[in-house]
C-alpha positions, 0 to 999 in steps of 0.5 A, spaced: 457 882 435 450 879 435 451 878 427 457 873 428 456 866 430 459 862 436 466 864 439 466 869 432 472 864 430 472 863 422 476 860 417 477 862 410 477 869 407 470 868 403 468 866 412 471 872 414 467 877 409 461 872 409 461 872 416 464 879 420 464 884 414 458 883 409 453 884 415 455 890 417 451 895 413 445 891 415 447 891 423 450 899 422 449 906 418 455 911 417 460 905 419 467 907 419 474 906 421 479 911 424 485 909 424 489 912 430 495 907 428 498 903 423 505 899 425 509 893 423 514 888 428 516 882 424 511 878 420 504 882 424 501 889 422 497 892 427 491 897 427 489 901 433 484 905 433 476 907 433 470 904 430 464 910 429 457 909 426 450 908 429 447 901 431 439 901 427 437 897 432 437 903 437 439 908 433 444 910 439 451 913 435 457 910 438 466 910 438 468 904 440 476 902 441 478 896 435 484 893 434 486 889 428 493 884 428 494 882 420 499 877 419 503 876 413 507 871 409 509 871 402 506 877 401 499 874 403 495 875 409 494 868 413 491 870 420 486 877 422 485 878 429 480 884 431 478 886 437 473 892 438 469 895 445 462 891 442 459 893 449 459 901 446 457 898 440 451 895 441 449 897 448 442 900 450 441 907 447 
């Protein structure tokens, strides 16, 4: 994401919303997650599904694929994985 610093590796919840999910309304407009799947293994919770919106950079409208791995301890999250298709995205309109 041009948004996100680095390797996109960041520590703490406040990091997390600073960094990944605050900007998103700058980046994006109609931002929105569909769920396509919720499930859990374990200590993991798992999201897979889309991501819709448009990037106002281009205006060019986009579903991309996402994936979300949470992992929970003692009732807290300690760990969040996204993966989504930043190509389709961001990508030229």
């Amino acid at each position: 994401m041009p948004f996100i610093p680095g390797d996109g590796v960041v520590i703490g919840p406040g990091a997390v919303v600073q960094t990944a999910f605050a900007p998103i309304p700058e980046q994006f407009d109609g931002f929105t997650i569909d769920i396509q799947e919720l499930f859990g293994s374990g200590d993991k919770v798992v999201m897979v599904g889309h991501v819709k919106g448009v990037y106002k950079k281009t205006g060019k409208a986009f579903k991309a694929n996402t994936v979300q791995v949470m992992t929970i301890k003692e009732g807290k999250m300690t760990h969040f994985f996204e993966g989504a298709d930043t190509a389709e995205m961001i990508g030229p309109a």
